[in-house]
C-alpha positions in Angstrom: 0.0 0.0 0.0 1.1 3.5 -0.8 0.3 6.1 1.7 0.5 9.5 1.8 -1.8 12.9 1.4 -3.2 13.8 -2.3 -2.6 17.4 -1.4 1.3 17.2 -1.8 3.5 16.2 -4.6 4.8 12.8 -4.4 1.8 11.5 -3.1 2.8 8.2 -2.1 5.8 8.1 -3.6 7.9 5.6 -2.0 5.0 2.9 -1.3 5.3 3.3 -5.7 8.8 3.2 -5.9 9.0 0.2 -3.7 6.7 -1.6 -5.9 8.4 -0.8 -9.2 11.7 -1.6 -7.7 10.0 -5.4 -6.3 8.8 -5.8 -10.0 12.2 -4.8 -11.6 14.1 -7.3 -9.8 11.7 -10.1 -10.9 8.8 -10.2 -8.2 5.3 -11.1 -8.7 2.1 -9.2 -8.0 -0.3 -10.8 -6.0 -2.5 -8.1 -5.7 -2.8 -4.4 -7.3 -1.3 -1.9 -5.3 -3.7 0.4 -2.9 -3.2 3.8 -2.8 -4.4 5.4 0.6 -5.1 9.1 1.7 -4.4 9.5 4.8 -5.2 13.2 5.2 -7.2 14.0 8.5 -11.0 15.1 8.2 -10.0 17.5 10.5 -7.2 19.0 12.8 -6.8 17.3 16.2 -7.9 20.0 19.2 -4.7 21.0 20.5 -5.0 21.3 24.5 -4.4 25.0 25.3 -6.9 26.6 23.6 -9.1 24.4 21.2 -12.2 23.7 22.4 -14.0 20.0 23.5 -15.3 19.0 20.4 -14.5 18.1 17.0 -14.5 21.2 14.6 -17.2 21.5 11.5 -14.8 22.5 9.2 -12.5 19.6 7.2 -11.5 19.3 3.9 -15.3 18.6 2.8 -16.3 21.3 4.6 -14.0 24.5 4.3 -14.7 27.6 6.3 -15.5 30.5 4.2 -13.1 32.8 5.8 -13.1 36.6 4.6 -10.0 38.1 2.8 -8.8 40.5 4.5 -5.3 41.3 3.2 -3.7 40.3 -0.3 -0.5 42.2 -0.9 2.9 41.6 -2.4 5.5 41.4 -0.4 8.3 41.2 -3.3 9.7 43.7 -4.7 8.8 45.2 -8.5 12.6 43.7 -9.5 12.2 40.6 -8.0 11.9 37.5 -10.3 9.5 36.4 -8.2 6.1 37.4 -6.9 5.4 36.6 -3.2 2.1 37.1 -1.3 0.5 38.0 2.1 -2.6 36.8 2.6 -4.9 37.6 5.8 -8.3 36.0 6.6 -10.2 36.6 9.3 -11.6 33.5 11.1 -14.9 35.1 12.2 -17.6 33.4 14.4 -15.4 29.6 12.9 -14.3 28.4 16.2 -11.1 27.7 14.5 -7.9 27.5 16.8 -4.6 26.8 15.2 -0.9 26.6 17.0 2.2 28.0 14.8 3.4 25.1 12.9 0.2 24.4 12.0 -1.2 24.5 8.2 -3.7 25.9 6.3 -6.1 24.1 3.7 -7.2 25.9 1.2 -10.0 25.1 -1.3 -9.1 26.9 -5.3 -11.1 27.2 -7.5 -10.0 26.1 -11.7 -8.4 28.7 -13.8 -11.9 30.0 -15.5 -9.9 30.2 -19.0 -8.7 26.5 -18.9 -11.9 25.6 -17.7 -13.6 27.2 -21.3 -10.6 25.8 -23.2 -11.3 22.5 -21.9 -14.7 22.8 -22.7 -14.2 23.7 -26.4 -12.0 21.0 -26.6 -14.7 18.3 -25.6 -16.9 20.4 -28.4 -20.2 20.7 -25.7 -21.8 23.8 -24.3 -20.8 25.1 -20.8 -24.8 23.9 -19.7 -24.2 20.5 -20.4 -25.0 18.7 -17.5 -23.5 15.6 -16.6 -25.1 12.7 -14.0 -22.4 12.8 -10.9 -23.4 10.8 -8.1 -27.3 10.6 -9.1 -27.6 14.0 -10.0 -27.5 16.6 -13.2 -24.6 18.9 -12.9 -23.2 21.4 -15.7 -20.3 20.6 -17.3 -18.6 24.1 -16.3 -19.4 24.2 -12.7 -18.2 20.6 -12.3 -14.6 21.3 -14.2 -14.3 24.9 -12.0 -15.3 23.5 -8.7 -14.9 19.6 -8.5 -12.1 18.3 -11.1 -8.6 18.4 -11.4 -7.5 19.7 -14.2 -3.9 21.6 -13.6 -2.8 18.3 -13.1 -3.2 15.2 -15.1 -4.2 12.0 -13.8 -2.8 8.6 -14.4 -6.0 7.4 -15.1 -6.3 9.8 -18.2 -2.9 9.4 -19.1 -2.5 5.7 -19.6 -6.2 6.0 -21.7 -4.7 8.8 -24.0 -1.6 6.8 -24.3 -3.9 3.6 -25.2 -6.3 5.5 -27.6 -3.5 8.0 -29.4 -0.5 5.6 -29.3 1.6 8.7 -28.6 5.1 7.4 -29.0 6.7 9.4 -26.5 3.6 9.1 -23.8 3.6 5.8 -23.9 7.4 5.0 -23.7 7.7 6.9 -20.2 4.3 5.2 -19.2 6.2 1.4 -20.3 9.4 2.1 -18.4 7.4 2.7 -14.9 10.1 5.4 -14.6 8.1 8.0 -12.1 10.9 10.6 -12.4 11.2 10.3 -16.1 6.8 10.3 -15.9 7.1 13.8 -13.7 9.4 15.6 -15.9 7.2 14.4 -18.8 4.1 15.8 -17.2 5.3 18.5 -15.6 3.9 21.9 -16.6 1.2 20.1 -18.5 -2.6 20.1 -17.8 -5.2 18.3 -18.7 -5.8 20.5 -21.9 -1.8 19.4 -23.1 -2.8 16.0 -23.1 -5.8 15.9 -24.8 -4.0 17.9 -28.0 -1.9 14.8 -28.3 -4.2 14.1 -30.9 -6.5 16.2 -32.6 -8.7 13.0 -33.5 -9.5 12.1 -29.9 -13.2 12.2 -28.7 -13.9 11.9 -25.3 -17.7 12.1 -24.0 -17.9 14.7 -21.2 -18.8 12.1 -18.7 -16.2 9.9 -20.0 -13.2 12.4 -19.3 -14.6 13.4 -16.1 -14.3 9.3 -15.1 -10.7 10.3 -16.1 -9.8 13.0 -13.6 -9.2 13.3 -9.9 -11.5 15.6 -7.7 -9.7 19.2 -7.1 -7.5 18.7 -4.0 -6.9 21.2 -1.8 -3.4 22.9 -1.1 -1.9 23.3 2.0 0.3 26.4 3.3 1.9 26.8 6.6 0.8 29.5 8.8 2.3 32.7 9.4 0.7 33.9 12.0 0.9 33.5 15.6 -2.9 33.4 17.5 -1.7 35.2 19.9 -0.1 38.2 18.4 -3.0 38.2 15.1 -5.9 37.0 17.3 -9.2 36.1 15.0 -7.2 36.1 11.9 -4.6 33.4 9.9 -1.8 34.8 7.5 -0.2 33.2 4.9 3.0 33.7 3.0 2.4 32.3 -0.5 4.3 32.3 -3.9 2.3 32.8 -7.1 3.5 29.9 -9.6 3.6 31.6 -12.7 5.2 30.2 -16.3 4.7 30.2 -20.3 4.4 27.1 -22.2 3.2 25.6 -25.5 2.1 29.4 -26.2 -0.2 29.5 -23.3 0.4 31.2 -19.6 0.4 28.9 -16.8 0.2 29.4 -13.3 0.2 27.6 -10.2 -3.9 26.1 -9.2 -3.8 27.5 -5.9 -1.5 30.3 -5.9 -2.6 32.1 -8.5 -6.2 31.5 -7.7 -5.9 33.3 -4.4 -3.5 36.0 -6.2 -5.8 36.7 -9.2 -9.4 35.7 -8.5 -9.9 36.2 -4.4 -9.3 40.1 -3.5 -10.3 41.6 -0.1 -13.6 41.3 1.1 -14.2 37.7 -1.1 -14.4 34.4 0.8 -12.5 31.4 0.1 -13.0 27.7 1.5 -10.3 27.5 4.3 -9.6 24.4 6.8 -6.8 23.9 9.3 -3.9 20.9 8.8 -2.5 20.0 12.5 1.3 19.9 12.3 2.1 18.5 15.6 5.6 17.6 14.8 6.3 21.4 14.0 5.8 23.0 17.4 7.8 25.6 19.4 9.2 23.8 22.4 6.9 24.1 25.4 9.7 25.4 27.2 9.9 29.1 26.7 13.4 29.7 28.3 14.9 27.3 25.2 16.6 28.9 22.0 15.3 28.3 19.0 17.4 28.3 15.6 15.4 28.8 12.4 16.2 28.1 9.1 14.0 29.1 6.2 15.2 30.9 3.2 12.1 32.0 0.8 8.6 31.3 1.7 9.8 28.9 4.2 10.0 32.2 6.8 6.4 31.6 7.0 6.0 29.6 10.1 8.9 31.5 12.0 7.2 34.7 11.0 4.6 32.8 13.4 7.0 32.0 16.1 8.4 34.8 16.2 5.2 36.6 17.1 4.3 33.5 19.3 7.5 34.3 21.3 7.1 37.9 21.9 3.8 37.0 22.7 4.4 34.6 25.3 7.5 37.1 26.6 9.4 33.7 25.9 13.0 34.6 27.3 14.6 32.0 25.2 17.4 32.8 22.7 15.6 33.1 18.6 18.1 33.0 15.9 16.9 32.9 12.3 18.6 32.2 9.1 16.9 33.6 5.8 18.1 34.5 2.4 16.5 34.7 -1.2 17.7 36.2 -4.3 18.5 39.9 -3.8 17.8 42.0 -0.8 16.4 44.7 -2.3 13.4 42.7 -3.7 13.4 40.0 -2.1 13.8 40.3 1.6 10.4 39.0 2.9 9.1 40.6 6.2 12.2 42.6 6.1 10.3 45.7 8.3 9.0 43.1 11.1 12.7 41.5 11.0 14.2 44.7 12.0 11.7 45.2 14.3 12.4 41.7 16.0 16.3 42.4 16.5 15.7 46.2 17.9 13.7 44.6 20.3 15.8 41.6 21.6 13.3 38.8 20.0 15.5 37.8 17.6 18.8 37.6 18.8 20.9 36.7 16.0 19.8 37.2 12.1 21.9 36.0 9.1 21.2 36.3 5.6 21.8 34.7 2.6 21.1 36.5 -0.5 22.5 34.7 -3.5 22.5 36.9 -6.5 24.1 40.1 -4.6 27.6 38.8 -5.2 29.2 36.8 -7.8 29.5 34.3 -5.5 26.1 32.9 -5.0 25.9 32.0 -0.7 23.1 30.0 1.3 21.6 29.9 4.3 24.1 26.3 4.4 27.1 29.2 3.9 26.2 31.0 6.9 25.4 28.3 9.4 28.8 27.0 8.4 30.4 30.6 8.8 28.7 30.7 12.4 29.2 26.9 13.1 31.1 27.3 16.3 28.1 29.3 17.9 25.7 27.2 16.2 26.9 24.2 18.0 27.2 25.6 21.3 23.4 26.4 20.6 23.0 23.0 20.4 24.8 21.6 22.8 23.0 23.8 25.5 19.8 22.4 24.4 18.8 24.4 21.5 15.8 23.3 18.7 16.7 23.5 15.5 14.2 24.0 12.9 14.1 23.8 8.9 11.2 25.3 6.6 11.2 24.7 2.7 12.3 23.2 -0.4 12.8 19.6 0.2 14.4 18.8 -3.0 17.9 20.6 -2.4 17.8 23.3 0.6 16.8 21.0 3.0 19.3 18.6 1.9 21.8 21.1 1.9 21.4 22.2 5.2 21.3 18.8 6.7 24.9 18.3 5.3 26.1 21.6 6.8 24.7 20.7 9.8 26.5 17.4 9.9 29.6 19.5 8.9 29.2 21.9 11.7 28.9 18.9 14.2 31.7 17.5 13.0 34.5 20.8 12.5 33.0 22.1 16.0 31.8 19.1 18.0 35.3 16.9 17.2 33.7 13.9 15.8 33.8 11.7 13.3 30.9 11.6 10.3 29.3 8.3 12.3 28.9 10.5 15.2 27.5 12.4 13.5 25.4 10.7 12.6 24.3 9.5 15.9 24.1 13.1 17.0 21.8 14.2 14.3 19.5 11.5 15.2 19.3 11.8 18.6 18.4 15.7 18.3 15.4 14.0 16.1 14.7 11.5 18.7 14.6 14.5 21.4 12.1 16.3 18.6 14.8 19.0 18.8 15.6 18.5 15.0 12.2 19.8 13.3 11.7 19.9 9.4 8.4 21.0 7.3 9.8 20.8 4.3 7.9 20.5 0.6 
C-alpha cells in the first residue's frame, strides 16, 4: 500500500517506488497496489486553547473565511512574486498553534476551464449525472475536477487511444521521475492535443480526472499576536508554455481571483511535529530561506507573545535583498527589540558568489553548535528537494568541525536531536 496525502506532490511516492523496484528485480504481484489518503478530516484539538469538540470545518467542509489582506511582499525587481494573505476567522471556532497548516480550497483557472470545454466540443450547460444528479459541465470542471494536473488514469487512456510514442514510452518504463518531468507543466488540456482526433464524451473524461485537492500552506501567523485572523506567505506559480500562460492552481487562484472582502474555502492541517518547544526559556534556531519564513514569522510573534526569554536565531536569504527580503520591516523590528537575537542572511544573487543559508550556518558553526549543545531546537522550513538537503549536510559538517567527531557521530548526534524532537523539518 502507498500512503500518503493527495494534497502534496509525491503523493505516495515511496510505497510506488517500492513496488516498481520489487517488479524490476523479478517479483510477482499478487495483488494491485492500494493507494491510501491518509489526510485528517479535521485538525486534532490542541489542549491550550481548542475547544472539547470536534470542529465542523475539514477538507469537505471549508470555512468560508473573509480576505482581508492580499499584498505583495516582493519587490517590482524581483523575479518572483510573493504574497500575504490575511483572513479573518470570524464566528469559525477555528484554533490553530504556529506550525500548524492551512487548507485551502481553489477554484480552476476560468480560462482552462472554457478551453477544456471547447475542446470536448459541448456547451458550458451540459449537464452531466455525478453521483445521481445533473450537474453542468462548467461548474463541475471549475469546482470539483482536477484539471492543472493530469491523472494517471487519463494518461495511460490517452496513451492507449492515441498511441503517442513518446507518452507511452515513459508510461512502459514505470520510470516515475522520467513520468514527472514528462508531465510537468502540462494540464489536462496538453494531453488531450496529443491528438486532434481524440473524442472523449464529457462524462467519459470526467471518469478520467481526480477531484480538485486542496493545497496546504503553513501558517504565518501566531494566534496570539494576530488573534481572529490566519496569515499566509504564499508564492504565485507563474510560467509560459506551448504558447499559453500557466500558473500555479492555488497560488494564482488566491492572487488573481480572491481580492479583499471575497471568501475562500479554508480548513486547518495540525502539524504536531512542528511545534515551538513548550519550554519558553529554550533557544530556538530557524532556518528558512524564501517562503519557508512563514512559520517562524509565526513563532516569532508566538515568542514575543508569550514574553518567551529563550534565545531566537533565524537564518533567511533569497535572491536579492532589495526585492526579495520577505518581512524585512518586522525582522528589524524583532532584533531592535531583543526577540530575535541573531539574524543572518543569505542572498544569492548580490555577489558573484552565490551563498546559502548552508554558507552562513557553516560561517557561524562554532556558535551554532554551542546552541545546540545547550539544548537548542533546530528548525528547517522549505524546499525539500535541495535546501533541506543542503542544510542537513552543513549541519552534519558543523557537528563534525565544531563538536570533534567523526561523520558516524555524527550521525548519531543528528538523530538523537530528532529523537529528542529538537531536530524539526516542514519541508515541501
Amino acid at each position: 500500500m502507498a500512503l500518503g496525502e493527495t494534497s502534496y506532490d509525491g503523493y505516495g511516492k515511496a510505497g510506488r517506488d517500492i513496488d516498481a523496484r520489487r517488479e524490476a528485480q523479478g517479483a510477482t504481484r499478487t495483488v494491485d497496489r492500494p493507494n491510501s489518503d491518509v489526510a485528517p478530516e479535521a485538525p486534532a484539538a490542541t489542549p491550550a486553547r481548542a475547544a472539547s469538540k470536534r470542529s465542523p470545518w475539514n477538507r469537505k467542509n471549508p470555512y468560508r473565511a473573509t480576505v482581508l489582506a492580499n499584498s505583495v511582499l516582493s519587490g517590482p525587481e524581483s523575479t518572483k512574486e510573493v504574497r500575504h494573505y490575511a483572513f479573518a476567522l470570524g464566528d469559525s471556532g477555528l484554533n490553530y498553534d504556529v506550525g500548524d497548516g492551512l487548507g485551502v480550497k481553489p477554484v480552476n483557472n476560468p480560462e482552462l476551464v472554457d478551453a477544456l470545454i471547447g475542446r470536448v466540443g459541448v456547451s458550458p450547460d451540459t449537464t452531466v449525472a455525478v453521483k445521481g444528479a445533473e450537474q453542468r459541465l462548467d461548474e463541475l470542471l471549475t469546482h470539483s475536477y482536477e484539471i492543472g494536473v493530469p491523472s494517471m488514469d487519463l494518461l495511460e487512456t490517452v496513451a492507449e487511444r492515441t498511441g503517442d510514442d513518446e507518452l507511452c514510452h515513459v508510461l512502459s518504463t514505470g520510470d516515475r521521475e522520467a513520468l514527472d518531468a514528462w508531465t510537468w507543466g502540462k494540464d489536462v488540456l496538453d494531453v488531450l492535443a496529443l491528438d486532434d482526433k481524440l473524442a472523449l464524451e464529457p462524462a467519459e473524461l470526467l471518469g478520467l480526472l481526480r477531484p480538485l485537492q486542496h493545497r496546504v500552506y503553513s501558517i504565518s501567523s501566531s494566534p496570539l499576536a494576530h488573534e481572529g485572523t490566519v496569515h499566509l506567505t504564499v508564492s504565485s506559480v507563474r510560467y509560459r508554455s506551448a504558447a499559453r500562460d500557466r500558473g500555479g492552481v492555488c497560488s494564482t487562484f488566491l492572487a488573481d481571483r480572491v481580492p479583499e472582502g471575497a471568501t475562500v474555502g479554508v480548513f486547518l492541517s495540525a502539524n504536531k511535529s512542528f511545534r515551538l518547544p513548550t519550554d519558553d526559556d529554550a533557544s530556538v534556531i530557524m532556518v528558512g530561506p524564501g517562503t519557508g519564513i512563514a512559520p517562524f514569522r509565526a513563532f516569532l510573534h508566538e515568542r514575543r507573545a508569550r514574553n518567551a526569554s529563550g534565545r531566537n536565531w533565524l537564518f533567511f536569504g533569497d535572491q536579492h535583498r532589495g526585492s526579495d527580503y520577505l518581512y524585512e520591516d518586522e525582522l528589524d523590528g524583532f532584533s531592535r527589540d531583543g526577540v530575535l537575537t541573531k539574524l543572518d542572511l543569505a542572498f544569492s544573487r548580490d555577489q558573484n558568489e552565490k551563498i546559502y543559508v548552508q554558507h552562513r550556518m557553516r560561517e557561524s558553526g562554532k556558535e551554532l553548535y554551542a546552541w545546540l549543545e545547550e539544548g537548542g531546537y533546530f528548525y528547517v522550513c522549505g524546499d525539500a528537494t535541495r535546501m533541506a538537503k543542503d542544510v542537513d549536510a552543513a549541519l552534519h559538517d558543523v557537528i563534525v568541525e565544531h563538536g570533534g567527531r567523526t561523520s558516524d557521530q555524527a550521525d548519531d548526534y543528528v538523530a538523537e536531536l530528532k529523537r529528542d524532537k529538537r531536530y524539526l523539518r516542514d519541508v515541501y
